[in-house]
N, CA, C, O and CB atoms as a CASP TS submission, in Angstrom:
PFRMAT TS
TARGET T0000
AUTHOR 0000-0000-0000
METHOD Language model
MODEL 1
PARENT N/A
ATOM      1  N   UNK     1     -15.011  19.122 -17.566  1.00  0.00           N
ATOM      2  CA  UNK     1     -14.065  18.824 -16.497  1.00  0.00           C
ATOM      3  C   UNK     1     -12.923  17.968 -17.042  1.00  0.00           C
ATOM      4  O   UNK     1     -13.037  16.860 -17.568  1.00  0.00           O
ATOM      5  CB  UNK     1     -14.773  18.106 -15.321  1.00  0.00           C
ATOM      6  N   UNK     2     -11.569  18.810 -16.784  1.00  0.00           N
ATOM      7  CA  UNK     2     -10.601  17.524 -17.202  1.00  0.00           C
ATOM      8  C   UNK     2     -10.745  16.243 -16.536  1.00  0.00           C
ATOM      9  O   UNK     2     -11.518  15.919 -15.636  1.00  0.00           O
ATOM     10  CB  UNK     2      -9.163  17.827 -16.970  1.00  0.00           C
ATOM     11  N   UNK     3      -9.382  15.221 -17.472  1.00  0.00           N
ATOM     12  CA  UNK     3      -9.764  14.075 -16.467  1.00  0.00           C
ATOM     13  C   UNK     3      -8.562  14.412 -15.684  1.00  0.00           C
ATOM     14  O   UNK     3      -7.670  15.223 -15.932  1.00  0.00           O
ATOM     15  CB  UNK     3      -9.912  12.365 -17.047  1.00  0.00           C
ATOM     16  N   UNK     4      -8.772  13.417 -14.439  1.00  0.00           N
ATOM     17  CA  UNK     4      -7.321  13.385 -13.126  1.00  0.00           C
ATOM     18  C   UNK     4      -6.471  12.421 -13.317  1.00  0.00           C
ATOM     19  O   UNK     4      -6.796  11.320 -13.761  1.00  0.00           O
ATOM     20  CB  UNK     4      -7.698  13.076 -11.478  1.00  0.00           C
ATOM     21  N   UNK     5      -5.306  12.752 -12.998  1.00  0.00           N
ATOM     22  CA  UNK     5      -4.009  12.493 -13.231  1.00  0.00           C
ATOM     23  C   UNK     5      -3.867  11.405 -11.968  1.00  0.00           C
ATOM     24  O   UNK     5      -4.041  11.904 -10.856  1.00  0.00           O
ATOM     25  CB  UNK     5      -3.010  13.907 -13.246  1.00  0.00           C
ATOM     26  N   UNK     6      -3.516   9.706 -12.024  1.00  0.00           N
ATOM     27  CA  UNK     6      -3.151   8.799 -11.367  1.00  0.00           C
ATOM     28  C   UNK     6      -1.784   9.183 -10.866  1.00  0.00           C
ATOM     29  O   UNK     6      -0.952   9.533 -11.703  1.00  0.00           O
ATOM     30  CB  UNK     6      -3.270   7.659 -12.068  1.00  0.00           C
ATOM     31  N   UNK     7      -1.482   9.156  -9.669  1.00  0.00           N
ATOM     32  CA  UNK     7       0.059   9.589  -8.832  1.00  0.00           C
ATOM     33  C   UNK     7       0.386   7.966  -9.032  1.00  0.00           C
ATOM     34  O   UNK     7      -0.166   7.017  -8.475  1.00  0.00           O
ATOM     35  CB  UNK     7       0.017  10.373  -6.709  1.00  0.00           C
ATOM     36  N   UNK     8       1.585   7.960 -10.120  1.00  0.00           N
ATOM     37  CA  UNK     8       2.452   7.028 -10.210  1.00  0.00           C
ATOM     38  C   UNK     8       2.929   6.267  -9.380  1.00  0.00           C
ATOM     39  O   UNK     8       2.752   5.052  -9.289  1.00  0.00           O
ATOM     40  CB  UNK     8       3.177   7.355 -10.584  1.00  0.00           C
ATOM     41  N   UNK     9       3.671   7.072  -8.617  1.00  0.00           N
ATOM     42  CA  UNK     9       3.742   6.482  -7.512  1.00  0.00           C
ATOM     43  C   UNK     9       3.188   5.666  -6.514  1.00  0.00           C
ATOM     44  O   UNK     9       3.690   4.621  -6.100  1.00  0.00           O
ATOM     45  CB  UNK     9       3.900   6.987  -7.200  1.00  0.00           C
ATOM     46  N   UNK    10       2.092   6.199  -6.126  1.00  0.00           N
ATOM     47  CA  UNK    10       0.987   5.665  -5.502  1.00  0.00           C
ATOM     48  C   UNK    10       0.344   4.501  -6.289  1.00  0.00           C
ATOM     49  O   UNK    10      -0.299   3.623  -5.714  1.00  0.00           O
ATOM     50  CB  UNK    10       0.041   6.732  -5.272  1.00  0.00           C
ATOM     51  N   UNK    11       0.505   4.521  -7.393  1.00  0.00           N
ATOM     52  CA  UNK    11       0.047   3.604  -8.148  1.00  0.00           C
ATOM     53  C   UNK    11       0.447   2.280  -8.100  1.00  0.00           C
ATOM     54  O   UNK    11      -0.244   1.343  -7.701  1.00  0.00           O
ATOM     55  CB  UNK    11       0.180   3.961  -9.169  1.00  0.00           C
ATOM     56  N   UNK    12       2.021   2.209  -8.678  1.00  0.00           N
ATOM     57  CA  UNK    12       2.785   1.004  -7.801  1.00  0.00           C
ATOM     58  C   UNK    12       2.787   0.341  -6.569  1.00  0.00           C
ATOM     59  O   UNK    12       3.381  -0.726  -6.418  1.00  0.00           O
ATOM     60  CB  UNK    12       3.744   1.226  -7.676  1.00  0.00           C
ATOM     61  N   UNK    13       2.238   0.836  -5.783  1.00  0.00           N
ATOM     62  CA  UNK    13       2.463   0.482  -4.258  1.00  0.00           C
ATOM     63  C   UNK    13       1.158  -0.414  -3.619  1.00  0.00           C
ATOM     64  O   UNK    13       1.110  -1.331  -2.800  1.00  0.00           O
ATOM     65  CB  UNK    13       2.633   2.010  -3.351  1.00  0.00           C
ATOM     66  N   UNK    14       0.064   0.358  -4.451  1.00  0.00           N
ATOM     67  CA  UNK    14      -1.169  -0.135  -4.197  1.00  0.00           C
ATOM     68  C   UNK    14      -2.159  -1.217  -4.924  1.00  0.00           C
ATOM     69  O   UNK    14      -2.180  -0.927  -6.120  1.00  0.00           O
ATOM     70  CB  UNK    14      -1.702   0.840  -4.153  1.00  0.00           C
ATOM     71  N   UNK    15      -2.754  -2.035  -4.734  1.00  0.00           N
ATOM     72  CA  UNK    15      -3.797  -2.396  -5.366  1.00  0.00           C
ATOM     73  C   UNK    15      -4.635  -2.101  -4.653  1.00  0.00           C
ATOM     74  O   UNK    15      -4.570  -1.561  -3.549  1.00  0.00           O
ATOM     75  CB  UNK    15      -3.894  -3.503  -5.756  1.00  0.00           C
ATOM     76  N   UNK    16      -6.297  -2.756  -5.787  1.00  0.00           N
ATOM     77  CA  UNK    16      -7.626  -2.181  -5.086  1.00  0.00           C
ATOM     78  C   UNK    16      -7.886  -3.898  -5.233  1.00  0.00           C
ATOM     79  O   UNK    16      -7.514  -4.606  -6.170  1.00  0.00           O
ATOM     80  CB  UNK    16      -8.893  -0.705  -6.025  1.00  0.00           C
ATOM     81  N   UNK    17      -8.640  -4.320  -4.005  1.00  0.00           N
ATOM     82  CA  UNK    17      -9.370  -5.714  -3.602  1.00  0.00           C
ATOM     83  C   UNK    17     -10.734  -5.594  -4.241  1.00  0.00           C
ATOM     84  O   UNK    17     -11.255  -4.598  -4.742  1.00  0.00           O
ATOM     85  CB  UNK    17      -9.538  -5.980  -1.870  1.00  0.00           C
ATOM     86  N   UNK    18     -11.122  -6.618  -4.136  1.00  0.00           N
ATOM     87  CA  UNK    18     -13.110  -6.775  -4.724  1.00  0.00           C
ATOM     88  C   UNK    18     -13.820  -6.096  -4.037  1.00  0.00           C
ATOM     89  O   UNK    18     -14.622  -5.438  -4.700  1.00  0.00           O
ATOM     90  CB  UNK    18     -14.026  -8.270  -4.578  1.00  0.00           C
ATOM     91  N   UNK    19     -13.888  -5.945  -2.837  1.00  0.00           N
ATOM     92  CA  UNK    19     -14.450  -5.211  -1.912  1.00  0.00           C
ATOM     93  C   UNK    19     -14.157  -3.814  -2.014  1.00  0.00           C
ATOM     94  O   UNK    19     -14.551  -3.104  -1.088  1.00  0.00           O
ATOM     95  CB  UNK    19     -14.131  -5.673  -0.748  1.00  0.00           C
ATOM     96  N   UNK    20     -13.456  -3.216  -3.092  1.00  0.00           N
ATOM     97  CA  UNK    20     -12.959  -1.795  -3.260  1.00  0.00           C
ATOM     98  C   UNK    20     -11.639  -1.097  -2.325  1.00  0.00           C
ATOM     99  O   UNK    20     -10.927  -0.127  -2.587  1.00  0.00           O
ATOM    100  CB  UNK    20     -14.234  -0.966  -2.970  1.00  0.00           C
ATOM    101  N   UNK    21     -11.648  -2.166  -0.955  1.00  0.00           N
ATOM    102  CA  UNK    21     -10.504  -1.859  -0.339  1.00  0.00           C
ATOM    103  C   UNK    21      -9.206  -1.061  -1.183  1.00  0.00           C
ATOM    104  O   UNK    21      -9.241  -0.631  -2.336  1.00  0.00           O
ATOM    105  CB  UNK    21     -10.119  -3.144   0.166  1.00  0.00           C
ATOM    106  N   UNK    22      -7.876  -1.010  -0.051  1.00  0.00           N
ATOM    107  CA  UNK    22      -6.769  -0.624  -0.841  1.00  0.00           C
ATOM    108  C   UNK    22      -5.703  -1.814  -0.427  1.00  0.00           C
ATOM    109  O   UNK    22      -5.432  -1.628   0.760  1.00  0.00           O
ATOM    110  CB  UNK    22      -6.262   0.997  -0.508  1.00  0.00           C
ATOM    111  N   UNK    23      -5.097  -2.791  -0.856  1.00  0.00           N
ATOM    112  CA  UNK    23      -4.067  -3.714  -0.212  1.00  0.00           C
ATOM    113  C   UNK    23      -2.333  -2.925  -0.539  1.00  0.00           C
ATOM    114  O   UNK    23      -1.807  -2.482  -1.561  1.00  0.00           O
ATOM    115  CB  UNK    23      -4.300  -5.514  -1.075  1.00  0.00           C
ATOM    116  N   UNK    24      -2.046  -3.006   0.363  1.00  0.00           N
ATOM    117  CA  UNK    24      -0.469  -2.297   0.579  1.00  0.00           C
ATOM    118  C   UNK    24       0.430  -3.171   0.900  1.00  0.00           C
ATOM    119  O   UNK    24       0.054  -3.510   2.023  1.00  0.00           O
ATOM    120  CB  UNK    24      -0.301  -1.239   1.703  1.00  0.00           C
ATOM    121  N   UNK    25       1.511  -3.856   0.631  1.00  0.00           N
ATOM    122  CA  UNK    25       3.030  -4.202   1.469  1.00  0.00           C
ATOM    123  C   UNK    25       3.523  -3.310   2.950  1.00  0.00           C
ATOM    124  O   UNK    25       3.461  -2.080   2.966  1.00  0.00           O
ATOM    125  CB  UNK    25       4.360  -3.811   0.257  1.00  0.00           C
ATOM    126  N   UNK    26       3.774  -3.725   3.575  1.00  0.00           N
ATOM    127  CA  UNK    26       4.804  -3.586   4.613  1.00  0.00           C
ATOM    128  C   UNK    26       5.989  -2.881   4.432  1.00  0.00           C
ATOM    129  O   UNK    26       6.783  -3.028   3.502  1.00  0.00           O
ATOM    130  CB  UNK    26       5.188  -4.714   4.974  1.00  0.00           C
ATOM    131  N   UNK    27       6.088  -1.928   5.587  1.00  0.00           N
ATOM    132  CA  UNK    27       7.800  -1.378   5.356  1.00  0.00           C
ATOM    133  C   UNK    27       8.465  -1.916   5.841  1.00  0.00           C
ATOM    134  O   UNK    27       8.233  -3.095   6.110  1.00  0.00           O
ATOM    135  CB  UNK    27       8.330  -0.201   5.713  1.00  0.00           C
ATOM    136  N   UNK    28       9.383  -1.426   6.117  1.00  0.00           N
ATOM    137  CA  UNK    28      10.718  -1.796   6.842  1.00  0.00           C
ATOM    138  C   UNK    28      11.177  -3.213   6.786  1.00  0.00           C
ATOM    139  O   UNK    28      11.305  -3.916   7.789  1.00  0.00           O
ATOM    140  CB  UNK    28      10.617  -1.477   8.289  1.00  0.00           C
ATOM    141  N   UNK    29      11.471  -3.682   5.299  1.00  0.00           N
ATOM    142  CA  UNK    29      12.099  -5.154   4.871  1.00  0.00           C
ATOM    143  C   UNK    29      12.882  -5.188   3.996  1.00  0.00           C
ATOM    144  O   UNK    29      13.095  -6.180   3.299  1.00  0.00           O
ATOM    145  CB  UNK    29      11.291  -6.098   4.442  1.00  0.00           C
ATOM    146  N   UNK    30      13.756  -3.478   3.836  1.00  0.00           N
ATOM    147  CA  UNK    30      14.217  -3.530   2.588  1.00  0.00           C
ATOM    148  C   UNK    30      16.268  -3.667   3.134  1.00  0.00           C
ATOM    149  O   UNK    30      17.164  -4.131   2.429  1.00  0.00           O
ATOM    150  CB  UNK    30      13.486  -1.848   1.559  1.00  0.00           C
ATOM    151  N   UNK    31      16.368  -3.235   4.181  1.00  0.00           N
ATOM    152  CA  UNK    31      17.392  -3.223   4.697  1.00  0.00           C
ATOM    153  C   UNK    31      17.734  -3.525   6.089  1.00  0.00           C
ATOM    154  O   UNK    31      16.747  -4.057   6.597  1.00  0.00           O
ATOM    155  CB  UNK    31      17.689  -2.325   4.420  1.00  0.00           C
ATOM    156  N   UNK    32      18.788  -3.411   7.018  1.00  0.00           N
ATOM    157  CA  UNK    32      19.351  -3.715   7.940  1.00  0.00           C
ATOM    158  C   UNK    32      18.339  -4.904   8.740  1.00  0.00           C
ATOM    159  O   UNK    32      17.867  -4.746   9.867  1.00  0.00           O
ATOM    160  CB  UNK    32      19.720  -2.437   8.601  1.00  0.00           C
ATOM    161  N   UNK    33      18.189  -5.806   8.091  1.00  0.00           N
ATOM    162  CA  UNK    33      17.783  -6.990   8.614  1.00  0.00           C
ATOM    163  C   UNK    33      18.291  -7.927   9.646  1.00  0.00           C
ATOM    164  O   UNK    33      17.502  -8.632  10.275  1.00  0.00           O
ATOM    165  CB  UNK    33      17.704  -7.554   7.782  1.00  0.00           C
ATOM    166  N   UNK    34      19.717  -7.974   9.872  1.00  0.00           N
ATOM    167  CA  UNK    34      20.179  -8.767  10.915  1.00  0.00           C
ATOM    168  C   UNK    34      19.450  -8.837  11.874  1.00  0.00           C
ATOM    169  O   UNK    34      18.755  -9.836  12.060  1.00  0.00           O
ATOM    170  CB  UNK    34      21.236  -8.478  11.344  1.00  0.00           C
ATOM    171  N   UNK    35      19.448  -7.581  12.864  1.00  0.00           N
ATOM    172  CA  UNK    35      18.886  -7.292  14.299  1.00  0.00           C
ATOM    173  C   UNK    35      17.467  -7.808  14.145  1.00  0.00           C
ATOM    174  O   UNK    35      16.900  -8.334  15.103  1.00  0.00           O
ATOM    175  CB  UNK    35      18.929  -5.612  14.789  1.00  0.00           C
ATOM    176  N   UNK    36      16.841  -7.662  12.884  1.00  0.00           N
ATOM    177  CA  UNK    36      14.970  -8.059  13.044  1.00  0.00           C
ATOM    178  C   UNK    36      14.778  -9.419  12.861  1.00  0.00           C
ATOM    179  O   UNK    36      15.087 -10.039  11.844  1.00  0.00           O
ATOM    180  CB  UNK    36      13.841  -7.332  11.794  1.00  0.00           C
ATOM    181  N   UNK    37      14.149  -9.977  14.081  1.00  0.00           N
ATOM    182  CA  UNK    37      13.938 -11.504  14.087  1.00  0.00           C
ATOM    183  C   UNK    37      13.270 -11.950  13.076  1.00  0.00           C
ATOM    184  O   UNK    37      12.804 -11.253  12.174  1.00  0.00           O
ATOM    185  CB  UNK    37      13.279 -12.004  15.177  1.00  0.00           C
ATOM    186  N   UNK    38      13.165 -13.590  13.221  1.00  0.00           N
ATOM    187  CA  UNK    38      12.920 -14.187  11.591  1.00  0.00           C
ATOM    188  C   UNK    38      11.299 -13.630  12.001  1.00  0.00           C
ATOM    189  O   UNK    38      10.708 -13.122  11.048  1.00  0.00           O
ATOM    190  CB  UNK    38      13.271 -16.427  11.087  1.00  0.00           C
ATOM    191  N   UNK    39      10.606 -13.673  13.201  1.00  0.00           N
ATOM    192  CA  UNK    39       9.448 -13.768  12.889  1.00  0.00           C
ATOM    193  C   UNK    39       8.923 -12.204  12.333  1.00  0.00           C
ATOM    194  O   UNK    39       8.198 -12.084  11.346  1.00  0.00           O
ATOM    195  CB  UNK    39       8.759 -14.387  14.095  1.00  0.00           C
ATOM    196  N   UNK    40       9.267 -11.407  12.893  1.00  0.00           N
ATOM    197  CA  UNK    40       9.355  -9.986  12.275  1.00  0.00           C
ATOM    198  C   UNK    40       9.433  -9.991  10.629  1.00  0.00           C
ATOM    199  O   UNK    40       8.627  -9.525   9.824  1.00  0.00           O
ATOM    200  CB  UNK    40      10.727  -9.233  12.880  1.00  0.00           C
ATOM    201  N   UNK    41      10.418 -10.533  10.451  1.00  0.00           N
ATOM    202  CA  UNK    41      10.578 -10.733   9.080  1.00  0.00           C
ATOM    203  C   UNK    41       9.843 -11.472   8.260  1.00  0.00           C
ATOM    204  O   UNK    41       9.888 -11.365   7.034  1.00  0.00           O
ATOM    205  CB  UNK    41      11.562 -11.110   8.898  1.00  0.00           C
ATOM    206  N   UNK    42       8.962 -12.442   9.021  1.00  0.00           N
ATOM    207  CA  UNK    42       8.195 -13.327   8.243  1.00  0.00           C
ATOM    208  C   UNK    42       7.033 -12.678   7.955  1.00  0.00           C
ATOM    209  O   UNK    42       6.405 -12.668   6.896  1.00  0.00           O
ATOM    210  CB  UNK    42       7.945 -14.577   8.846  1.00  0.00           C
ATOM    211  N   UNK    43       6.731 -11.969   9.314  1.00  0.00           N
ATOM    212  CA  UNK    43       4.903 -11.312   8.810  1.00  0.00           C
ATOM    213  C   UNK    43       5.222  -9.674   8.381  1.00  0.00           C
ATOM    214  O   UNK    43       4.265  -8.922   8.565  1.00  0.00           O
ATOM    215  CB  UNK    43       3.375 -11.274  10.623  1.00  0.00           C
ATOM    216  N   UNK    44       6.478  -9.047   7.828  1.00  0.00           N
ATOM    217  CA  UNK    44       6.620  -8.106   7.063  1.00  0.00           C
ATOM    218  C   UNK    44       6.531  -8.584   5.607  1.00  0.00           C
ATOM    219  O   UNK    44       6.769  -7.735   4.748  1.00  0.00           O
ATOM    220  CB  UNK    44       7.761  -7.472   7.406  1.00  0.00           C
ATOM    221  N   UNK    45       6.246  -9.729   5.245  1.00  0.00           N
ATOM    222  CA  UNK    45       6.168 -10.351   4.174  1.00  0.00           C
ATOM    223  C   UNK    45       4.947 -10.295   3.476  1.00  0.00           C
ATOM    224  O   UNK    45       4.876 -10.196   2.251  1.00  0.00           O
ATOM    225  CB  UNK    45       6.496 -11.466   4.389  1.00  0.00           C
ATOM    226  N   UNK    46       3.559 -10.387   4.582  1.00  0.00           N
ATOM    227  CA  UNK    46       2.717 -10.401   4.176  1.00  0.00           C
ATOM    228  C   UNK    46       1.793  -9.064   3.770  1.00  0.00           C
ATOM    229  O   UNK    46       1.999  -8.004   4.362  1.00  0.00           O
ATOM    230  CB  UNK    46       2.418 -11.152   4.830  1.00  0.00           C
ATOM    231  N   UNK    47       0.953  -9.143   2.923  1.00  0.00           N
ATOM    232  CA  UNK    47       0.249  -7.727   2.435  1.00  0.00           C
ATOM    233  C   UNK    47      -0.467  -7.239   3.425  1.00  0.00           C
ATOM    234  O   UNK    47      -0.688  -7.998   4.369  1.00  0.00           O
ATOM    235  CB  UNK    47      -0.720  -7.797   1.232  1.00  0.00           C
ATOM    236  N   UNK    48      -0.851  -6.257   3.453  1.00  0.00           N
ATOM    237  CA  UNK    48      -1.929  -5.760   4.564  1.00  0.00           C
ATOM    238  C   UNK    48      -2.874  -4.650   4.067  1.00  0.00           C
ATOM    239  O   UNK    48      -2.397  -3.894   3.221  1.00  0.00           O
ATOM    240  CB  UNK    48      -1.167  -5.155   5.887  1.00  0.00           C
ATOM    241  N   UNK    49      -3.949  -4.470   4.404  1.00  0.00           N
ATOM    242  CA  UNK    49      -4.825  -2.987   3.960  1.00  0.00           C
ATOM    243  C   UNK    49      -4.614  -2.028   4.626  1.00  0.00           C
ATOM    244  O   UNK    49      -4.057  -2.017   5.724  1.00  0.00           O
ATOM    245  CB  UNK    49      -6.259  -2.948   4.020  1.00  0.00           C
ATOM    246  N   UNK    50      -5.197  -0.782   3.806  1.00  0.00           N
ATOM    247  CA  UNK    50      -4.445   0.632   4.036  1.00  0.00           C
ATOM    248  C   UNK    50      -5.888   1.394   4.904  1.00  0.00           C
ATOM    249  O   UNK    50      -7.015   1.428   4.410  1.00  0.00           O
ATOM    250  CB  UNK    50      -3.851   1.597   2.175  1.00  0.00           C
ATOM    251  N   UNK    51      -5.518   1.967   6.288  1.00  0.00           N
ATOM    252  CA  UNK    51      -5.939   2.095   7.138  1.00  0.00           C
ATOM    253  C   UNK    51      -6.711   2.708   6.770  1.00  0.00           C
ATOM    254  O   UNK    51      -6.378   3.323   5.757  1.00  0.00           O
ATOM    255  CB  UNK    51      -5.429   2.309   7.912  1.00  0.00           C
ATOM    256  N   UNK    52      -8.263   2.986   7.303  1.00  0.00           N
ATOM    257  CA  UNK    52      -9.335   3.344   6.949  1.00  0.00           C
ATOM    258  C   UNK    52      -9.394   5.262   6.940  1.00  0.00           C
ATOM    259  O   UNK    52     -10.155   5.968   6.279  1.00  0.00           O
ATOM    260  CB  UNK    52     -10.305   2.505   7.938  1.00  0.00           C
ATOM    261  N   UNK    53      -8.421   5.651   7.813  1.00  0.00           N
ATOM    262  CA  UNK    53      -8.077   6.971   7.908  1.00  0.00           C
ATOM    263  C   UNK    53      -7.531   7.681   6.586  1.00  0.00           C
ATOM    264  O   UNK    53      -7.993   8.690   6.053  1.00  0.00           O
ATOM    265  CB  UNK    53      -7.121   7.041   8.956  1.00  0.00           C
ATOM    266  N   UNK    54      -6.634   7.052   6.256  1.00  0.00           N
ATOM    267  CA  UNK    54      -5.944   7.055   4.770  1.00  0.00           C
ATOM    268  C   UNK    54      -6.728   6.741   3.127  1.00  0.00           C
ATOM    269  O   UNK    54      -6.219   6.958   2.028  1.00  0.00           O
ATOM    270  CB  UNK    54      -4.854   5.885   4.939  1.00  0.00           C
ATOM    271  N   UNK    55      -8.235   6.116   3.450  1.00  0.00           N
ATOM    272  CA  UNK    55      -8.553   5.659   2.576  1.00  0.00           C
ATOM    273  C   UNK    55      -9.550   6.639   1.014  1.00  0.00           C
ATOM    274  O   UNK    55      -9.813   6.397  -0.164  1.00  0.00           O
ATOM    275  CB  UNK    55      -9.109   4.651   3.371  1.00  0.00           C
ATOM    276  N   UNK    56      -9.833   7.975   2.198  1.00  0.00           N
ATOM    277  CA  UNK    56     -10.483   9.112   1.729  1.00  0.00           C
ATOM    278  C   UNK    56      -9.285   9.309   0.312  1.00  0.00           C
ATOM    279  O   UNK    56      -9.440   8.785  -0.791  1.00  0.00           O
ATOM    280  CB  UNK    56     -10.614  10.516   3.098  1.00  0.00           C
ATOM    281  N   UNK    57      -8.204  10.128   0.690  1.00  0.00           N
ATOM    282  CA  UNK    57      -7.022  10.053   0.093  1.00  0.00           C
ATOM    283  C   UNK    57      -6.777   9.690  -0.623  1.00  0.00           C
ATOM    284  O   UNK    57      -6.833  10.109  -1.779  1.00  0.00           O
ATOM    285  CB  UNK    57      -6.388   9.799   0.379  1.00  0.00           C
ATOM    286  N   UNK    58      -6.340   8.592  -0.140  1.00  0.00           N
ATOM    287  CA  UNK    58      -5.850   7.310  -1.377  1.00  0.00           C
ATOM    288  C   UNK    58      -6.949   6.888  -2.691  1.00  0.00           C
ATOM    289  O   UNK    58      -6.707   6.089  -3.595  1.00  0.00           O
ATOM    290  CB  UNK    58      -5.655   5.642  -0.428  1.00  0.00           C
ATOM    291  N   UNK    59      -8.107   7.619  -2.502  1.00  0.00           N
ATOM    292  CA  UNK    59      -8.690   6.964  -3.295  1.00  0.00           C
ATOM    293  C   UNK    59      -8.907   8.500  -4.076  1.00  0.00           C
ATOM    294  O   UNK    59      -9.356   8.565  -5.220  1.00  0.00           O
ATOM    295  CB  UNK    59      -9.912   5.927  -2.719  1.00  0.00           C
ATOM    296  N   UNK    60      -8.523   9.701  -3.287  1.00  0.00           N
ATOM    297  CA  UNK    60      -8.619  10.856  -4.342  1.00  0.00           C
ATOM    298  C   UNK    60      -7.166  10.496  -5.493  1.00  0.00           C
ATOM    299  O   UNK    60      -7.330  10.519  -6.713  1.00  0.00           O
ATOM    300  CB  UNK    60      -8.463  12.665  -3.362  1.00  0.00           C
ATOM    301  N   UNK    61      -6.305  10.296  -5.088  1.00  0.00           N
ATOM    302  CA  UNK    61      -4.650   9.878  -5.868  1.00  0.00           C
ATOM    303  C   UNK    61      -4.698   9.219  -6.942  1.00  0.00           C
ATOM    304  O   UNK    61      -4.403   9.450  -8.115  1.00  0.00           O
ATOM    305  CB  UNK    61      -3.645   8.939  -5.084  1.00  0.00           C
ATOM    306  N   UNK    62      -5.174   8.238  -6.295  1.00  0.00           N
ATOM    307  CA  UNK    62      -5.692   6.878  -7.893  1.00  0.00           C
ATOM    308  C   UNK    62      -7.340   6.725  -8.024  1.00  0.00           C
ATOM    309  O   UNK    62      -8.171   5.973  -7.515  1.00  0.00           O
ATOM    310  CB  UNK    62      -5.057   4.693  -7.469  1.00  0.00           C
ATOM    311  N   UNK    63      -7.387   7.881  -9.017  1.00  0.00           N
ATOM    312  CA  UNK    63      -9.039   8.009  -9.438  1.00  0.00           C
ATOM    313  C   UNK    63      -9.080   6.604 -10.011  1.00  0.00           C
ATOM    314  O   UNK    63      -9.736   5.898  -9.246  1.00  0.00           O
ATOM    315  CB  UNK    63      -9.568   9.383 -10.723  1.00  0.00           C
ATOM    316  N   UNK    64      -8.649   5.945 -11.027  1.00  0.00           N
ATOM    317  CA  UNK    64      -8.793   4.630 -12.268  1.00  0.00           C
ATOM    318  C   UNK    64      -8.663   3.368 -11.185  1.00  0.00           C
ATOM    319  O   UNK    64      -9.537   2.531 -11.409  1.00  0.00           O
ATOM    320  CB  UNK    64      -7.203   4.569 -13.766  1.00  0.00           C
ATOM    321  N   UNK    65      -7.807   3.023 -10.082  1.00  0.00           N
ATOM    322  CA  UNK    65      -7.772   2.141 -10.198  1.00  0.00           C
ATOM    323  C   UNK    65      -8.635   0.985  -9.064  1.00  0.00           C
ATOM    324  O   UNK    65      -8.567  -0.230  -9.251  1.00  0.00           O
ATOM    325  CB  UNK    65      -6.624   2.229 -10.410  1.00  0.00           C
TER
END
């Protein structure tokens, strides 16, 4: 069996926690910020995990990590 190919992409975006989880960043903080309040802006700051629906997936994408 070959080995599988890590999606680059996906790679950057994600880490894996101790618990095997997936931890992800937040969207929508890269532009038109005026209109979004500070507090909006404050907890788009923080990391968050990648929804349990998504996690089948995500973990076929990045076999290694």
């Amino acid at each position: 069996m070959a080995k599988l190919k890590t999606k680059r992409a996906a790679a950057k975006r994600f880490k894996k926690t101790a618990n095997g989880g997936l931890k992800r960043s937040k969207a929508y903080k890269s532009h038109i910020l005026t209109k979004k309040t500070t507090k909006r802006k404050r907890n788009l700051r923080k990391a968050t995990m990648t929804d349990a629906t998504n996690e089948k997936v995500m973990k076929k994408i990045l076999p290694y990590i």
